[in-house]
N, C-alpha and C positions, 0 to 999 in steps of 0.2 A: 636132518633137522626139520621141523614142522616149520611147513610156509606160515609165516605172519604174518600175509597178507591181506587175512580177513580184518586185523585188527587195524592196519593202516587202510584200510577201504573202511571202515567207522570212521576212524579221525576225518578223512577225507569226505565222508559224506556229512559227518557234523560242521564242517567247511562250507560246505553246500547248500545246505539248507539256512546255513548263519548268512552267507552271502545272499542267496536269493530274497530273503527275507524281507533286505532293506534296501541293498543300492541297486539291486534286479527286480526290485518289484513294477517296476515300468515294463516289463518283459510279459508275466506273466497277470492273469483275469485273475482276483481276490477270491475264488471259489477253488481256483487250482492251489494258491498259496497256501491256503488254512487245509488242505491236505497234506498228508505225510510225505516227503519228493518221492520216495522209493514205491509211492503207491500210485503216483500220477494215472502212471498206464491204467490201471484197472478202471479209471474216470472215466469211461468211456465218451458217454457225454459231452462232458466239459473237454474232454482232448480234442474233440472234434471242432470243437470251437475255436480252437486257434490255428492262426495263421499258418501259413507253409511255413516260413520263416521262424515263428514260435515254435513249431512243433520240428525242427530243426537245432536250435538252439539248446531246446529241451533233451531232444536224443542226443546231442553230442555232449551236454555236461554229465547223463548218465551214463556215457562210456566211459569220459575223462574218469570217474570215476573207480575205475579198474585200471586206468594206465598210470603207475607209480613209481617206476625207476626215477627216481630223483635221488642226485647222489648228497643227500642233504648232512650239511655241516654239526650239525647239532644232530648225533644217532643213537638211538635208544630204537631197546630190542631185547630179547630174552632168546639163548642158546637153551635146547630141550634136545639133545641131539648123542649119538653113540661115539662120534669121531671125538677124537682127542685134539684135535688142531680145526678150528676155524676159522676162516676168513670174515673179518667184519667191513671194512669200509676203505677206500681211497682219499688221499689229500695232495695237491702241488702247492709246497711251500713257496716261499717267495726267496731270489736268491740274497745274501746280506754281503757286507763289504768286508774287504779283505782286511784282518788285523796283521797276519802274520803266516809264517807256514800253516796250512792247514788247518786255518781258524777266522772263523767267518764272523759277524755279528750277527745275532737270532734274532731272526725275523719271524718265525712260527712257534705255536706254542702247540699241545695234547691233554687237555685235560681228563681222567677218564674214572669211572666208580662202577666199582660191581658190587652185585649181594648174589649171595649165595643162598639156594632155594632148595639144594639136592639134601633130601632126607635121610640117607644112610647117614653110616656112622665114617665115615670116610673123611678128613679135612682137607679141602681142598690147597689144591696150592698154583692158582693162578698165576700166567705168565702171560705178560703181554709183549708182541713181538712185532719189530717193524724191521720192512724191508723195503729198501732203496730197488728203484727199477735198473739201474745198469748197476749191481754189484760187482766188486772185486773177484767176488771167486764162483755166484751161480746168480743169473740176471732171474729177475721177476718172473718173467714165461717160461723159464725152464725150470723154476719151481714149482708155480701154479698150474703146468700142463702135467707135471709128476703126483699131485695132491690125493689121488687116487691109488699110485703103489709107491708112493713112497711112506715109511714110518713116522710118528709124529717126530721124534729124535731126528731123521734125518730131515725133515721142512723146519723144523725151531734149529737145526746147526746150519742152517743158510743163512739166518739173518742178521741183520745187519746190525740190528742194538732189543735189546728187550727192559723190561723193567718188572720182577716179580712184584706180585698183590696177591700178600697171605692173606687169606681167609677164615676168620674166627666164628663157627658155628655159621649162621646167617645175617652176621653183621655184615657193613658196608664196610669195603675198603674205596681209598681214593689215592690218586696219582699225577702227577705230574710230568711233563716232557718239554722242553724248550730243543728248536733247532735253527744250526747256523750251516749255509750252505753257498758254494762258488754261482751256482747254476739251479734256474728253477726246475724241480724233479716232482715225479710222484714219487711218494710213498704208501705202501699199502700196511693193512694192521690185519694182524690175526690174533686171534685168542686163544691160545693152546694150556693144559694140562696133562701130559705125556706118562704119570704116575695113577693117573686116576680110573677104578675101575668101570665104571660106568659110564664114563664122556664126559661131555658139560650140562651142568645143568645151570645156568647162572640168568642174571638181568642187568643191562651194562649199558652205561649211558656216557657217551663220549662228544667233547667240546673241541675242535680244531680250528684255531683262528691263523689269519698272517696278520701280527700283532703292528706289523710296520703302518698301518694304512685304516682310518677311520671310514674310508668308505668300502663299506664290500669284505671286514673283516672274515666271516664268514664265509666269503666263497671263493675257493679252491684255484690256485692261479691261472688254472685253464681256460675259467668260467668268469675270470676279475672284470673284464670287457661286457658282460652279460646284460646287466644292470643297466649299465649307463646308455649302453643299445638299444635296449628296450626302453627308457627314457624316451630318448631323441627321438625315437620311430613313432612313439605315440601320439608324442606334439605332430609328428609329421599325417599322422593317419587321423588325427582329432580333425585338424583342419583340413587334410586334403578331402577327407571324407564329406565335408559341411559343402566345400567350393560342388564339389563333383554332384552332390544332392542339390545343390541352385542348377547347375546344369540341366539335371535330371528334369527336375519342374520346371524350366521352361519349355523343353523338350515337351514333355505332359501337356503343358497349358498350348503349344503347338501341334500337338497327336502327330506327333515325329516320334513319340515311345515303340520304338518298334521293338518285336522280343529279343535280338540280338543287344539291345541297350541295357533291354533289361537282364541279359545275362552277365553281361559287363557289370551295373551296379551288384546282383548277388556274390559276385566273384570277387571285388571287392568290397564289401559288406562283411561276407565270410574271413577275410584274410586281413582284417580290421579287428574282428573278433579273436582272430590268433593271435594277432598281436599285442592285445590291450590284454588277454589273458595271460600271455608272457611276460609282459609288463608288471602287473601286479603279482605276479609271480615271484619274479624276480627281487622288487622291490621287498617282497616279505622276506625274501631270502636273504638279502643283504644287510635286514636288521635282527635276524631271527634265526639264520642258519638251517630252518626249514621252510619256506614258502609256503608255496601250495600246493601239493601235488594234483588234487583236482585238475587244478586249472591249470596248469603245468600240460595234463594229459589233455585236455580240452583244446589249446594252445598247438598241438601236436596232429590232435585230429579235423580241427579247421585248415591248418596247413596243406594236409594235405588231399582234402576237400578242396581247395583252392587250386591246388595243382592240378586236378582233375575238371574244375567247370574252367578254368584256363586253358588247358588243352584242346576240349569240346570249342570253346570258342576260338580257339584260334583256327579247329579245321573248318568249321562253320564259316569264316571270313575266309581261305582259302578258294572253299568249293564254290567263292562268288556268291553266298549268298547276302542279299539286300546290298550286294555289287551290281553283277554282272545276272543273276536268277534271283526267280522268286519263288524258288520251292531250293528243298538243300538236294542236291545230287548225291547218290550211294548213300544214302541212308545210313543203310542195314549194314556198310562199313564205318560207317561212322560211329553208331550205336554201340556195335562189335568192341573196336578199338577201345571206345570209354568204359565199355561194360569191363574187359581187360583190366586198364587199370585202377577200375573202382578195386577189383579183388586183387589185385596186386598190392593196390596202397592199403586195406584193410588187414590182407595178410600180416604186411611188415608192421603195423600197429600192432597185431598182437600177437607177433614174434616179441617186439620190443617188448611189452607188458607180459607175456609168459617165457621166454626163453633166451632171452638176455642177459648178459651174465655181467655182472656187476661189478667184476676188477677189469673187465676189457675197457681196453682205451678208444678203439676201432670208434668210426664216422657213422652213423647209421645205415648209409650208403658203399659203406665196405661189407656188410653182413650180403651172407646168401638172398636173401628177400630183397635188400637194396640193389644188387648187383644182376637182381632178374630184371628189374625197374629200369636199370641203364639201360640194358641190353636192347628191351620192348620201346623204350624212349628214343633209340636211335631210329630202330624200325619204324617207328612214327613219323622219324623227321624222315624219312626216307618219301613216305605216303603225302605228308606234308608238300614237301618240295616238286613232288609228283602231281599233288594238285593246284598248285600255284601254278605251274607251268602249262597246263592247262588253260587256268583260266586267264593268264595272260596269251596266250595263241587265239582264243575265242572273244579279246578283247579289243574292239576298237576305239575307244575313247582315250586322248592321249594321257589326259593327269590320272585315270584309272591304270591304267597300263603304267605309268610312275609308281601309282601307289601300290600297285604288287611286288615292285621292285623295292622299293623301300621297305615296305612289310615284309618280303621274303628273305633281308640281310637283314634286320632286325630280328626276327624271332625263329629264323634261324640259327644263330647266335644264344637266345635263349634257350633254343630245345640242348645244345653242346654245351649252355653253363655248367647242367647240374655235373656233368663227363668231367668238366675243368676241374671245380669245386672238389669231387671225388679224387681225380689225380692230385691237387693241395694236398688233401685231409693225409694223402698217401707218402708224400714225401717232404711233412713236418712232422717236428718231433711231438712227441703224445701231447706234451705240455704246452705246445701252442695251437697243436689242431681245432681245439675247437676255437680257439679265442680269433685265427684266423678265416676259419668257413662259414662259423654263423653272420659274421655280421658281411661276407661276401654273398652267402644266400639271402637276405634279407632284404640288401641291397637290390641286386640283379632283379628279385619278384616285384619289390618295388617300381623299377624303371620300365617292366613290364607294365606293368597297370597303369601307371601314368602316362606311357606312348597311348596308350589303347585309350585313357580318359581324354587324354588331348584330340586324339581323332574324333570323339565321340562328342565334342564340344557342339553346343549349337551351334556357334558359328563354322565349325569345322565339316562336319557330320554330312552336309550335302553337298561337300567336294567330290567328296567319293563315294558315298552309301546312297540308296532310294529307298528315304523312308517319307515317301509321299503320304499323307494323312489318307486315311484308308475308314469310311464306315466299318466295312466287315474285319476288318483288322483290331477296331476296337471294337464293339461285339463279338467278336471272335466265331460270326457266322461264315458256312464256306464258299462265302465269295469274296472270301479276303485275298490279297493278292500272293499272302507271304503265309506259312505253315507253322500256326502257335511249335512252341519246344514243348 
């Protein structure tokens, strides 16, 4: 089948440039706007002019740009392909009440239209086919790990219900599907023609609602939680953001800004940005059945950007510094360990965008790439814990020697979340995995950043840190006491 990715990286970047335009134009200088987005880079110039933070913001909406797994409710697409059976898309219906033996009230609906585009002289005879993931007689993954040798005759005789769509020359056919079910399930759709010489050549556009429920129609019941998540999170990051920026300025207006502060504010600044992108994300999805996948992928890669200048800071506060030292000890392990998993977390970004497979139900952190990430995260907490204990043996001040103890069962705890979160996603059923770990990850990153914004409070901040106002620290000459990052 020809990847149609390029056509979905258009729609996506027409997204982009619509978005920028108006409610991002606070973001970028009027000379970068009235250029083309995808020409940015070449501005040499003018790129150079913005901020770390612009030119940050800038490169991570140009990857989002490529990261498009979204498993969007409303799917339109064109099959160009030799195989006679294909796989189009995933739905979890919602479950309906019992009337009777074996009869549920319908709570899902399938709306779906193809046209037919293949030029021979062939008439096609479209079959659309669904299949229930714990079937009676062969489950989901034992059909879709066979898709490769088994016949089209024998993947369309596993399934569960189909509904033929005759094809008359290159007219449109359309269809309908209603279902009624005990227990919320995936179902998956394939597009098969098992008569046909040449495969499929068609363009098909498919509607899947849970008709029961005006909010969230469109999204899938694994994801029905999503919306509303990202709602609440936002109210919560609009304002936490604002409190933690008065902080910040008084901090400034006291030259207490020391660079560890200000790693704290980028780390949540960044993980602020994933969330408000998730948010409107979301929201476009619940009215629309496609979102944004832009910003979806944008969303994805601030995340886990955030995971990363999170880690750097927590070893940073470990190894005592602007505690117990004023330069950061081991460095060059320190450096190491983040360098790691900047290409770690990059990697599983564009495993997820090139090699993801799109009827897997799997946690992102069950795949090969997340499952390196666990591994390297334990070994961190390992080096972690190694240097807390340290700098509490080198510690004689009593509330600082507390505060490593409380800091070290605190984010302690955070380094074993995402372990937790992974073992959940592993032993619920497909249909709740996600509705139950995202909003447990979300959570947990949260409570991170708010211990670490509480400590960082003025009034808190010289219980335990020495961020004694420094000349050379704000000039950033080297007779500063502390080593810009």
């Amino acid at each position: 089948m020809k990847n149609t990715c390029p056509l979905q990286r258009q729609e996506a970047a027409s997204q982009a440039r619509q978005l920028i335009k108006h409610p991002m134009s606070w973001i970028f200088p009027p000379k970068i706007l009235s250029k083309p987005l995808l020409h940015v880079s070449r501005e040499q110039e003018a790129f150079s002019d913005l901020p770390r933070m612009r030119q940050l913001i800038l490169f991570s909406i140009l990857l989002g740009l490529c990261y498009l797994q979204v498993d969007a409710k409303v799917v339109t697409g064109r099959l160009d392909t030799d195989r006679k059976w294909q796989y189009v898309t995933k739905f979890a219906f919602h479950p309906g009440e019992k009337l009777g033996e074996n009869n549920y009230t319908l709570m899902g609906s399938l709306q779906f239209n193809f046209t037919n585009y293949n030029t021979t002289a062939y008439k096609p005879s479209i079959y659309f086919y669904l299949y229930e993931a714990l079937n009676k007689t062969k489950s989901w993954p034992d059909i879709y790990s066979n898709v490769d040798s088994w016949t089209c005759e024998e993947l369309t005789g596993n399934a569960s219900s189909w509904r033929r769509a005759p094809i008359d020359d290159s007219t449109t056919t359309a269809g309908f599907q209603r279902f009624g079910q005990q227990f919320p399930r995936y179902w998956f759709f394939a597009i098969a023609d098992c008569q046909s010489p040449n495969g499929l050549h068609l363009d098909y556009d498919l509607t899947l609602l849970n008709t029961d429920s005006d909010w969230g129609r469109h999204v899938s019941y694994d994801q029905q939680d999503l919306p509303g998540l990202y709602l609440f999170y936002f109210f919560i990051y609009f304002f936490g953001v604002a409190v933690h920026a008065w902080g910040m300025y008084n901090l400034w207006r006291s030259d207490f800004l020391h660079p560890v502060v200000k790693l704290l504010s980028a780390t949540i600044a960044i993980y602020s940005i994933s969330i408000f992108s998730a948010f409107i994300h979301w929201m476009a999805y619940h009215n629309n059945g496609r979102g944004s996948p832009f910003l979806n992928g944008t969303s994805e890669f601030f995340d886990f950007t955030s995971q990363v200048l999170l880690t750097l800071l927590l070893l940073l506060i470990a190894k005592g510094w602007a505690i117990s030292n004023t330069e950061v000890k081991e460095r060059n392990i320190v450096a190491g360990v983040i360098a790691v998993f900047i290409i770690l977390y990059f990697s599983t970004f564009l495993f997820a965008w090139t090699r993801w497979d799109p009827a897997s139900t799997l946690y992102i952190y069950e795949t090969a790439p997340g499952i390196v990430i666990l591994v390297f995260r334990a070994l961190t907490l390992i080096y972690f814990i190694y240097s807390l204990r340290f700098g509490v043996l080198h510690e004689s001040h009593p509330s600082k020697r507390r505060f490593y103890q409380i800091f070290a069962a605190v984010y302690t705890a955070w380094f074993l979340s995402l372990h937790l979160i992974v073992i959940v996603a592993a032993i619920r059923d497909p249909e709740e995995r996600i509705r139950t770990v995202v909003p447990f990850y979300v959570t947990v990153q949260t409570l991170a950043l708010a211990v670490l914004a509480f400590l960082f409070w003025p009034s808190q901040i010289v219980k335990y840190f020495d961020v004694r106002p420094s000349e050379g620290l704000l000039t950033g000459s080297s007779s500063s006491p502390y080593e810009t990052l």
